[in-house]
PQR file with spaces between the fields and no chain letter, atoms N, CA, C, O and H, PARSE charges and radii, in Angstrom:
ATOM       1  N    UNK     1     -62.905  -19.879  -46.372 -0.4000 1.5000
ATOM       2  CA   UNK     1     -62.876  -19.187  -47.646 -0.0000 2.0000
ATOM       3  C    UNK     1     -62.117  -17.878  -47.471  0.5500 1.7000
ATOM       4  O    UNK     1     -62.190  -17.144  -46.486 -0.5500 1.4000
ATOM       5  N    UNK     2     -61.219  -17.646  -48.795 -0.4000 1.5000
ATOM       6  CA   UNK     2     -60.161  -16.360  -47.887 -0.0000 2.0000
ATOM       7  C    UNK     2     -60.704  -15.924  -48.973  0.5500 1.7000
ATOM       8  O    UNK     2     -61.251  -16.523  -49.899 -0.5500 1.4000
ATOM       9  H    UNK     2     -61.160  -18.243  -49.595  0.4000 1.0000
ATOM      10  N    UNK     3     -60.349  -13.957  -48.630 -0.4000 1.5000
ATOM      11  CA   UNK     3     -60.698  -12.694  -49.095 -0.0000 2.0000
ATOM      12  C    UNK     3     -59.515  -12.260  -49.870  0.5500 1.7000
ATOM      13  O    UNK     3     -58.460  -12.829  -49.589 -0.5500 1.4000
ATOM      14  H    UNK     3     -59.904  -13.471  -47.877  0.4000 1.0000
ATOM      15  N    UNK     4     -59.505  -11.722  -50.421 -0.4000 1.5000
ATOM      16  CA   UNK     4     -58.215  -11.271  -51.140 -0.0000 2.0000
ATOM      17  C    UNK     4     -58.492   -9.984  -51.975  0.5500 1.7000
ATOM      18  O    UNK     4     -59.338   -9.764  -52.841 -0.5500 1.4000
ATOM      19  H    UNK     4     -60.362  -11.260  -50.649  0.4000 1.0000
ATOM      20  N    UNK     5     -56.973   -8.773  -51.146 -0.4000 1.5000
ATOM      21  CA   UNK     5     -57.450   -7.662  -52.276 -0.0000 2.0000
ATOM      22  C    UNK     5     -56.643   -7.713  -53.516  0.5500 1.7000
ATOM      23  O    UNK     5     -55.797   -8.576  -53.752 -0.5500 1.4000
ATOM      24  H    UNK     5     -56.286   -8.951  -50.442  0.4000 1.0000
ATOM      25  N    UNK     6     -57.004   -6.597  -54.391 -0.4000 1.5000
ATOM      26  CA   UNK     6     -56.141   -6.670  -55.918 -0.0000 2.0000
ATOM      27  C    UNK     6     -54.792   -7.249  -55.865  0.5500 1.7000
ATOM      28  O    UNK     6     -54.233   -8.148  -56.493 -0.5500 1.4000
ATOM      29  H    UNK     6     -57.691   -5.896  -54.199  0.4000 1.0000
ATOM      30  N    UNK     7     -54.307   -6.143  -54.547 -0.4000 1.5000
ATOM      31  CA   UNK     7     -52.679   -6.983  -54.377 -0.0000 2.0000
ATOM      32  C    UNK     7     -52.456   -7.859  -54.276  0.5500 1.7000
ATOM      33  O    UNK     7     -51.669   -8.418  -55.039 -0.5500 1.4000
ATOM      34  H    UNK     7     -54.762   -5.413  -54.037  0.4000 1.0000
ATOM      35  N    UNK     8     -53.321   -8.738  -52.777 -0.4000 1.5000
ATOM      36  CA   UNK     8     -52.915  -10.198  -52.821 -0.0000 2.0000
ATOM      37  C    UNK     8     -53.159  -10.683  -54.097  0.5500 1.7000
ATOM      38  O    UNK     8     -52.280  -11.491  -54.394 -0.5500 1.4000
ATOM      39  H    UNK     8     -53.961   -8.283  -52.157  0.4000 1.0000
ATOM      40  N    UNK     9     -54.283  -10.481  -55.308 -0.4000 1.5000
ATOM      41  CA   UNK     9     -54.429  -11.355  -56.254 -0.0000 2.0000
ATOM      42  C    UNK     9     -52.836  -11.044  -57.109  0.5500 1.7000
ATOM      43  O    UNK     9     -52.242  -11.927  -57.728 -0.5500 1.4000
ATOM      44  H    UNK     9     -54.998   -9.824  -55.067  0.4000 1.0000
ATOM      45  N    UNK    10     -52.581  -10.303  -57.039 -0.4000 1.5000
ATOM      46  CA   UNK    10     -51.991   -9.629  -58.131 -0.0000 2.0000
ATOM      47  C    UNK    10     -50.287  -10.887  -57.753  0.5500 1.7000
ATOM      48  O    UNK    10     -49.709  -11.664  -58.513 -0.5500 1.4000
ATOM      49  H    UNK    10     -53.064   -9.586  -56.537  0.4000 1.0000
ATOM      50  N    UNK    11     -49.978  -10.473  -56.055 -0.4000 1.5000
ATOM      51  CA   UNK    11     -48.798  -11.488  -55.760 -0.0000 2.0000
ATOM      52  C    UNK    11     -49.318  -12.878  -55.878  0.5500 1.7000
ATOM      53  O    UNK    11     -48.483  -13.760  -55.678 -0.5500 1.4000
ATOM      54  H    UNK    11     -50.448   -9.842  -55.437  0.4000 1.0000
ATOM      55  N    UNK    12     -50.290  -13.173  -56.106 -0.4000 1.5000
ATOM      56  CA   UNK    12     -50.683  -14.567  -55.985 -0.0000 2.0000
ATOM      57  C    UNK    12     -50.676  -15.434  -57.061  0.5500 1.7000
ATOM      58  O    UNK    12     -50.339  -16.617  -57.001 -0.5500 1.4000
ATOM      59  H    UNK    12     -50.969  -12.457  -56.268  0.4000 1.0000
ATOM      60  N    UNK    13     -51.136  -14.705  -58.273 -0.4000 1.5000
ATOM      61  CA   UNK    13     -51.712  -15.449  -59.599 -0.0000 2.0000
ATOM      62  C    UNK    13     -50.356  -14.874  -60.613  0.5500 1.7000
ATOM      63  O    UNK    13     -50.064  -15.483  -61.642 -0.5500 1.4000
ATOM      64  H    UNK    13     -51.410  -13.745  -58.321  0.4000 1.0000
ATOM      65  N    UNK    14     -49.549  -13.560  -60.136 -0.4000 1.5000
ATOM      66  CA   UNK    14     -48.397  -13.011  -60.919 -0.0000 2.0000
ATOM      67  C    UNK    14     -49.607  -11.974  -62.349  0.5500 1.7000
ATOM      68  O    UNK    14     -49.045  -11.752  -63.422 -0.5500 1.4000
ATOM      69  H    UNK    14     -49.786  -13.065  -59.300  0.4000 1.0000
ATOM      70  N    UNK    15     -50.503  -11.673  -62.256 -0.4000 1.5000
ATOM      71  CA   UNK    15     -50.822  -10.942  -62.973 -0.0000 2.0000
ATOM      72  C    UNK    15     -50.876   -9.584  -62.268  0.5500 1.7000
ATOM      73  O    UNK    15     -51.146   -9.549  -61.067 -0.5500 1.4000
ATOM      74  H    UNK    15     -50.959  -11.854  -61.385  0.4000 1.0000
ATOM      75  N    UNK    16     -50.618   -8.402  -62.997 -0.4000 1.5000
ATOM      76  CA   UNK    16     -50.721   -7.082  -62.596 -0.0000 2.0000
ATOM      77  C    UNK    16     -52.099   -6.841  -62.544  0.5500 1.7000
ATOM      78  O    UNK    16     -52.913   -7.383  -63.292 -0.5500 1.4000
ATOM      79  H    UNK    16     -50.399   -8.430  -63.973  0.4000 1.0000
ATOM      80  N    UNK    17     -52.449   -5.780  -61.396 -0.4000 1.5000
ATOM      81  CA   UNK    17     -53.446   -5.393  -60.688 -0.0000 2.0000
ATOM      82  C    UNK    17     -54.552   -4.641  -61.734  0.5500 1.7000
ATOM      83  O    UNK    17     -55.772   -4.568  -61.585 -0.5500 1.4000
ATOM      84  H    UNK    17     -51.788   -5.339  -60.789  0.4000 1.0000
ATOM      85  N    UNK    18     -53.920   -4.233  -62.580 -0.4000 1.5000
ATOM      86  CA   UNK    18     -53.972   -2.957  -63.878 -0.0000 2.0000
ATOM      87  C    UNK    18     -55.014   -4.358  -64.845  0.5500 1.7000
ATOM      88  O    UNK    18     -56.231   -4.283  -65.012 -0.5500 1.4000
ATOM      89  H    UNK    18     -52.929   -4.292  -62.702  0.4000 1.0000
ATOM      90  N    UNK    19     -54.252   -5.355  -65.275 -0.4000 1.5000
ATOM      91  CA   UNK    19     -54.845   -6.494  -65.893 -0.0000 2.0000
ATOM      92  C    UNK    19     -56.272   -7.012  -65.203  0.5500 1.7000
ATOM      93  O    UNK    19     -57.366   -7.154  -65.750 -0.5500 1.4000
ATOM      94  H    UNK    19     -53.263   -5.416  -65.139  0.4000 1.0000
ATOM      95  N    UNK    20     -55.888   -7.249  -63.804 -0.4000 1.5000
ATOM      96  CA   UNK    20     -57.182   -7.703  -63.220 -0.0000 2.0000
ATOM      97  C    UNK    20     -58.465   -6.687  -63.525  0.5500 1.7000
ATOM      98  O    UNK    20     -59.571   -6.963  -63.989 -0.5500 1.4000
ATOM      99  H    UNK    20     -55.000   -7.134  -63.359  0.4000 1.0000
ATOM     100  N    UNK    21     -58.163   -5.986  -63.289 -0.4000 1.5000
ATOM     101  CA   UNK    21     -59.377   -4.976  -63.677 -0.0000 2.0000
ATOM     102  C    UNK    21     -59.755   -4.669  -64.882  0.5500 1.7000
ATOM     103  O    UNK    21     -60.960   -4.433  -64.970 -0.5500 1.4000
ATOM     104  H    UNK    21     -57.264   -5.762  -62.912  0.4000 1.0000
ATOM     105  N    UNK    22     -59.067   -4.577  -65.976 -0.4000 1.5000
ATOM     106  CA   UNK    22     -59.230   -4.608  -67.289 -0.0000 2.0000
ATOM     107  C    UNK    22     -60.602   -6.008  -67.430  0.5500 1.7000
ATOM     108  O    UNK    22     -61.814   -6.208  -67.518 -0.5500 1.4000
ATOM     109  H    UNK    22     -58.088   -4.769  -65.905  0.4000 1.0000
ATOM     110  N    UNK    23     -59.306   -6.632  -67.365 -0.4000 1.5000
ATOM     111  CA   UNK    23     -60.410   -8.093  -67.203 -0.0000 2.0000
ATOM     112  C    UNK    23     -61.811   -8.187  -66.767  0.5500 1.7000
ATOM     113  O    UNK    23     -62.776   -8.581  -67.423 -0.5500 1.4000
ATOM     114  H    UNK    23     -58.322   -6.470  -67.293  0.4000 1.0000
ATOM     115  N    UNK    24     -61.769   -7.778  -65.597 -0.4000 1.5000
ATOM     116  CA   UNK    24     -62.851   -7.607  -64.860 -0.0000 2.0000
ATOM     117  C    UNK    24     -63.854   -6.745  -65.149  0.5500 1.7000
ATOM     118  O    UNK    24     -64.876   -6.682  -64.466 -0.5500 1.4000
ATOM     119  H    UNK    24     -60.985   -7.459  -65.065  0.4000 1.0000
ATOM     120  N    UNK    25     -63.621   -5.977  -66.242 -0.4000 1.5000
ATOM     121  CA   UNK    25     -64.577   -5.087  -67.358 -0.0000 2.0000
ATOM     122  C    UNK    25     -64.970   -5.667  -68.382  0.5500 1.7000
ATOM     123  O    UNK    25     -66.100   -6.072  -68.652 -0.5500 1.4000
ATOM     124  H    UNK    25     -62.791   -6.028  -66.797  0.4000 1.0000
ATOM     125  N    UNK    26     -63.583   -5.733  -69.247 -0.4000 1.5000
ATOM     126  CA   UNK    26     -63.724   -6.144  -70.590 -0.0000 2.0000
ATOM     127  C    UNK    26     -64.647   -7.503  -70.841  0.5500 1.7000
ATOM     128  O    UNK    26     -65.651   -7.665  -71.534 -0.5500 1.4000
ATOM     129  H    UNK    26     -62.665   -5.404  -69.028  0.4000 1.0000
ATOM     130  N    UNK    27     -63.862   -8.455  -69.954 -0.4000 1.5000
ATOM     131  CA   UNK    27     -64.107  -10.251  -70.273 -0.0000 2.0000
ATOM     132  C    UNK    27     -65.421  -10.238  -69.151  0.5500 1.7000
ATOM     133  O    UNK    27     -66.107  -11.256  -69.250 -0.5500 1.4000
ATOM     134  H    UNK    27     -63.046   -8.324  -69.390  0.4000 1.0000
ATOM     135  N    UNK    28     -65.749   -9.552  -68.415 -0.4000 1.5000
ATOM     136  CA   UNK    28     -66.396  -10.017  -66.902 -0.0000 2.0000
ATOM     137  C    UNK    28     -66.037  -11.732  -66.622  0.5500 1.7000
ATOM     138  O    UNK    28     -66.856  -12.641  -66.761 -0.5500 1.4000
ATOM     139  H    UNK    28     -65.193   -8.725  -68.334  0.4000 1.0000
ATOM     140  N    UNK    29     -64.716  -11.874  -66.233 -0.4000 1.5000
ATOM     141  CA   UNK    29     -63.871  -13.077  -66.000 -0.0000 2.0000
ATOM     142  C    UNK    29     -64.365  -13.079  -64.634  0.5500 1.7000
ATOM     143  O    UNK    29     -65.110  -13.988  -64.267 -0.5500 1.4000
ATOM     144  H    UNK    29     -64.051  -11.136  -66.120  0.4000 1.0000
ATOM     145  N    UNK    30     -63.982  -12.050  -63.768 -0.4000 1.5000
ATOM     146  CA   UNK    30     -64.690  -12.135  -62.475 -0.0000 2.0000
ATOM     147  C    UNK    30     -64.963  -10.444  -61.676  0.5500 1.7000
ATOM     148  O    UNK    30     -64.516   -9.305  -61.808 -0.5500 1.4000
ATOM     149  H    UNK    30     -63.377  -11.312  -64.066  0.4000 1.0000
ATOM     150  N    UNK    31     -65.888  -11.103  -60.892 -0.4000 1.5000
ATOM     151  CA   UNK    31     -67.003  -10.182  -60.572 -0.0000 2.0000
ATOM     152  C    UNK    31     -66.402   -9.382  -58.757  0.5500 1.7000
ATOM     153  O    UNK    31     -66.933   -9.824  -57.739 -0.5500 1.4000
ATOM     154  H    UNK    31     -66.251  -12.029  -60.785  0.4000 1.0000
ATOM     155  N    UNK    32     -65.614   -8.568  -58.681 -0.4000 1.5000
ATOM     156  CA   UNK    32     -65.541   -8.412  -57.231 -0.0000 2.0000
ATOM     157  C    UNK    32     -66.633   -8.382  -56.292  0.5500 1.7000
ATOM     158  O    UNK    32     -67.710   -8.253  -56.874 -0.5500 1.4000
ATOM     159  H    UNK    32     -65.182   -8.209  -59.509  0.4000 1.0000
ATOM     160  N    UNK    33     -66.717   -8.449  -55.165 -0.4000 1.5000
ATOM     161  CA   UNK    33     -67.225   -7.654  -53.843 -0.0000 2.0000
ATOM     162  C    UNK    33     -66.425   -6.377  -53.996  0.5500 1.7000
ATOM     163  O    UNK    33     -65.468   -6.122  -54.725 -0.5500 1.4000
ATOM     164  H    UNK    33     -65.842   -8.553  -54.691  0.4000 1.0000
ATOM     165  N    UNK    34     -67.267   -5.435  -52.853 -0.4000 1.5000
ATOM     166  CA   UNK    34     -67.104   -4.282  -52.467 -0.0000 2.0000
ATOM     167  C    UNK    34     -67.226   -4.070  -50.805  0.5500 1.7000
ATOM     168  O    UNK    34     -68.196   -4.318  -50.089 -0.5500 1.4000
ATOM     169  H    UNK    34     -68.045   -5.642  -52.260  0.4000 1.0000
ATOM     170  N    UNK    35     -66.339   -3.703  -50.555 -0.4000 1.5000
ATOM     171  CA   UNK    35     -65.910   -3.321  -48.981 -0.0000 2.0000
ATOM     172  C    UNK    35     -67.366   -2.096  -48.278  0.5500 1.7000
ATOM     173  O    UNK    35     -68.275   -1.839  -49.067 -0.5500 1.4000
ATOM     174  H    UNK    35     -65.551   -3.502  -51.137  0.4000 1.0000
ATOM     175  N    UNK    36     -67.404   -1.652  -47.265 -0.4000 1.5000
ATOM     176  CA   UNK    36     -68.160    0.152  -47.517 -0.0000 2.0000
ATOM     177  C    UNK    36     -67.311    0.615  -48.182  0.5500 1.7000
ATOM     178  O    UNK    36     -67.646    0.881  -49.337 -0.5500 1.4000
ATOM     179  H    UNK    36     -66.666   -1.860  -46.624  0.4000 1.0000
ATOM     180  N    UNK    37     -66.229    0.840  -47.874 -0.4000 1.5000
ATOM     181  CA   UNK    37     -65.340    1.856  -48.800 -0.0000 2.0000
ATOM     182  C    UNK    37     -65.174    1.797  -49.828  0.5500 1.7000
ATOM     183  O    UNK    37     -64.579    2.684  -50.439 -0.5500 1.4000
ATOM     184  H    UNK    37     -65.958    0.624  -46.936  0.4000 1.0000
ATOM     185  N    UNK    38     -65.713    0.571  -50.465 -0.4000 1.5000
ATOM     186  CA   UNK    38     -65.767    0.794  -52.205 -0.0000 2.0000
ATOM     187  C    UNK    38     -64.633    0.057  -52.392  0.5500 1.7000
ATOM     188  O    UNK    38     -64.127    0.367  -53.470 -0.5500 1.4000
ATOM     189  H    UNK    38     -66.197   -0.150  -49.968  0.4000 1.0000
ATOM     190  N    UNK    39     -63.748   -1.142  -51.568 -0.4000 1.5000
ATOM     191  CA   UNK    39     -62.618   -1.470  -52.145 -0.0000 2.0000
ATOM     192  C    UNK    39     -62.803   -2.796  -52.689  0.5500 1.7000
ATOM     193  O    UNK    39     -63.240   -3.627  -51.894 -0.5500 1.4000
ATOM     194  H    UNK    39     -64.159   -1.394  -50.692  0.4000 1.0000
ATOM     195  N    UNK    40     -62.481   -3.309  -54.287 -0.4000 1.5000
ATOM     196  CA   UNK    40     -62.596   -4.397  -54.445 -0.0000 2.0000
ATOM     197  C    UNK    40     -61.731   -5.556  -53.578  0.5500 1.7000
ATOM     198  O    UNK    40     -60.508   -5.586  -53.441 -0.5500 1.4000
ATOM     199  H    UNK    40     -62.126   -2.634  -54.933  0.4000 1.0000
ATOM     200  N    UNK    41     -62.939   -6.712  -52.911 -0.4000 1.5000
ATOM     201  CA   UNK    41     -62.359   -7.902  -52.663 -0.0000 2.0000
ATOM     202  C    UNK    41     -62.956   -9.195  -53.486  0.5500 1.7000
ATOM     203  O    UNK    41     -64.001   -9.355  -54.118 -0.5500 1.4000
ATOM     204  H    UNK    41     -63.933   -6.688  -53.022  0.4000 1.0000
ATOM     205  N    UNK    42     -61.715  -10.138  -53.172 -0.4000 1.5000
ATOM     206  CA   UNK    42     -61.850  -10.598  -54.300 -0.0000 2.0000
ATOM     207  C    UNK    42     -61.710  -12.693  -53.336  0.5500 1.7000
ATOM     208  O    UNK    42     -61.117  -13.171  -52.369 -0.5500 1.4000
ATOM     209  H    UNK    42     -60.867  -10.008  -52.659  0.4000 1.0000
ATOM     210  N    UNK    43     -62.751  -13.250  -54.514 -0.4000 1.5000
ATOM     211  CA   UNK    43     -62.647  -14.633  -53.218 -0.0000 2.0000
ATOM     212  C    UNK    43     -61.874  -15.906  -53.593  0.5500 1.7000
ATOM     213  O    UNK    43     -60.911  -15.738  -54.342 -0.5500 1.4000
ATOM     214  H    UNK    43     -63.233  -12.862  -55.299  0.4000 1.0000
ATOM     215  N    UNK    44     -62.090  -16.874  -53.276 -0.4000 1.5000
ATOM     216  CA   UNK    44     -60.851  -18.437  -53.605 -0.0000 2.0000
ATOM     217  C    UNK    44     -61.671  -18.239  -54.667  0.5500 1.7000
ATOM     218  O    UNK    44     -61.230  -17.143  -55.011 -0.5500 1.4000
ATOM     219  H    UNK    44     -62.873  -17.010  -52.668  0.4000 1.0000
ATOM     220  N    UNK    45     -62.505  -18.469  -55.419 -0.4000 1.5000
ATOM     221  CA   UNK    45     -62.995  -18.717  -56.594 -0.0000 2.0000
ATOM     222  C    UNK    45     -62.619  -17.755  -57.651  0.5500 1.7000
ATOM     223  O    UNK    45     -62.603  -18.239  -58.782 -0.5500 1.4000
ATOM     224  H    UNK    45     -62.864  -19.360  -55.140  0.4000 1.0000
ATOM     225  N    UNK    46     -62.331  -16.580  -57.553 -0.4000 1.5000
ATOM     226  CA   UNK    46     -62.010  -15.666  -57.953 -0.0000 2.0000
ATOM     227  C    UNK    46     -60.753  -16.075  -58.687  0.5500 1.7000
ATOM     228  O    UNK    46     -60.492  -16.425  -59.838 -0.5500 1.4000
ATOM     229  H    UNK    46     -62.344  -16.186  -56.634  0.4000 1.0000
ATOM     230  N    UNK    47     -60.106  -15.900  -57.611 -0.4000 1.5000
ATOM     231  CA   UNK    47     -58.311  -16.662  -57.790 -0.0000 2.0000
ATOM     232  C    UNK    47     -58.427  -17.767  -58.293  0.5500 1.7000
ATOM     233  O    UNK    47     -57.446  -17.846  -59.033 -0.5500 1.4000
ATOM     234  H    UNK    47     -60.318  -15.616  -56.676  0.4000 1.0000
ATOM     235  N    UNK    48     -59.044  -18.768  -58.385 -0.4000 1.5000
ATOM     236  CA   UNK    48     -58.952  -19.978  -59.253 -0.0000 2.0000
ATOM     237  C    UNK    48     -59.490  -19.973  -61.078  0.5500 1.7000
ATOM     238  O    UNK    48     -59.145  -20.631  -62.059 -0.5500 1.4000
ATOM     239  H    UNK    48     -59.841  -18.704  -57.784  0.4000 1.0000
ATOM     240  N    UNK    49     -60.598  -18.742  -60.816 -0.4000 1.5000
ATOM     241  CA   UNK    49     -60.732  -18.220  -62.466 -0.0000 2.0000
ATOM     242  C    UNK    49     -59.436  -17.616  -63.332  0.5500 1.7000
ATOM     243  O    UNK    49     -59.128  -17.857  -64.499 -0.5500 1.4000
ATOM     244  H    UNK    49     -60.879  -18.207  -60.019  0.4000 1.0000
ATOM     245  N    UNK    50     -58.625  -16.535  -62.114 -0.4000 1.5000
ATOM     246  CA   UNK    50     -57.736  -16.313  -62.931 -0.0000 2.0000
ATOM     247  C    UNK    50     -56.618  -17.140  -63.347  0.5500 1.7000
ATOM     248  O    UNK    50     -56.156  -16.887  -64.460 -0.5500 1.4000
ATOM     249  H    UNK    50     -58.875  -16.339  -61.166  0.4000 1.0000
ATOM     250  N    UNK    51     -56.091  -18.076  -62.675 -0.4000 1.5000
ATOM     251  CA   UNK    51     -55.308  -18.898  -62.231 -0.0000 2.0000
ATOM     252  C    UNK    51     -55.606  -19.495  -63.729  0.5500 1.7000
ATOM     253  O    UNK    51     -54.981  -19.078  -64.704 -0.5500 1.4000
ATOM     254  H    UNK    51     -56.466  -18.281  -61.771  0.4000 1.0000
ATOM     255  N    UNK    52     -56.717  -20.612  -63.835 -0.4000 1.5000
ATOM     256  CA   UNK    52     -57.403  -21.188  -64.732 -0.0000 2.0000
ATOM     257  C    UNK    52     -58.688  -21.123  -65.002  0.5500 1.7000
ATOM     258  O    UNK    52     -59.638  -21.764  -64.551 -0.5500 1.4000
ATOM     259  H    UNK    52     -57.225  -20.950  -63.042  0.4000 1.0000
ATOM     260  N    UNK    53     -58.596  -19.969  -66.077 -0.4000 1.5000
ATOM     261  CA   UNK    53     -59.754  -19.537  -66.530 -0.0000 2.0000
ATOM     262  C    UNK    53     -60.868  -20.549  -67.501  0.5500 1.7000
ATOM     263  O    UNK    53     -61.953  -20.127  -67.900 -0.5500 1.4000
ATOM     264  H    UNK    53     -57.825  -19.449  -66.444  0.4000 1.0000
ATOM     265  N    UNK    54     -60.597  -21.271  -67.641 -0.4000 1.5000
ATOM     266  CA   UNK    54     -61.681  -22.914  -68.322 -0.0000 2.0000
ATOM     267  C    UNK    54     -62.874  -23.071  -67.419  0.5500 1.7000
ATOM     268  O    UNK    54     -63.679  -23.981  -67.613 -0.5500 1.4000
ATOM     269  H    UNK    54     -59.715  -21.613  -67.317  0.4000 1.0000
């Protein structure tokens, strides 16, 4: 199961990083992890919501 931060999602799915997070407020489409440092990661399931959100 791979980890992925905003960026990788962001090169991965072609949505901007700015969007993911919107999203991730507004819609609660998906739910990050948190690093200690407070950094969102993000998992294969994650990436497959945004990908195809159904």
């Amino acid at each position: 199961m791979g980890e992925y931060t905003i960026k990788d999602l962001e090169k991965l799915s072609g949505i901007k990083a700015h969007t993911i997070r919107i999203w991730g407020k507004r819609y609660d489409i998906i739910t990050p992890g948190r690093t200690d440092t407070n950094r969102r990661r993000y998992t294969d399931k994650d990436l497959r919501k945004l990908i195809n959100p159904q």
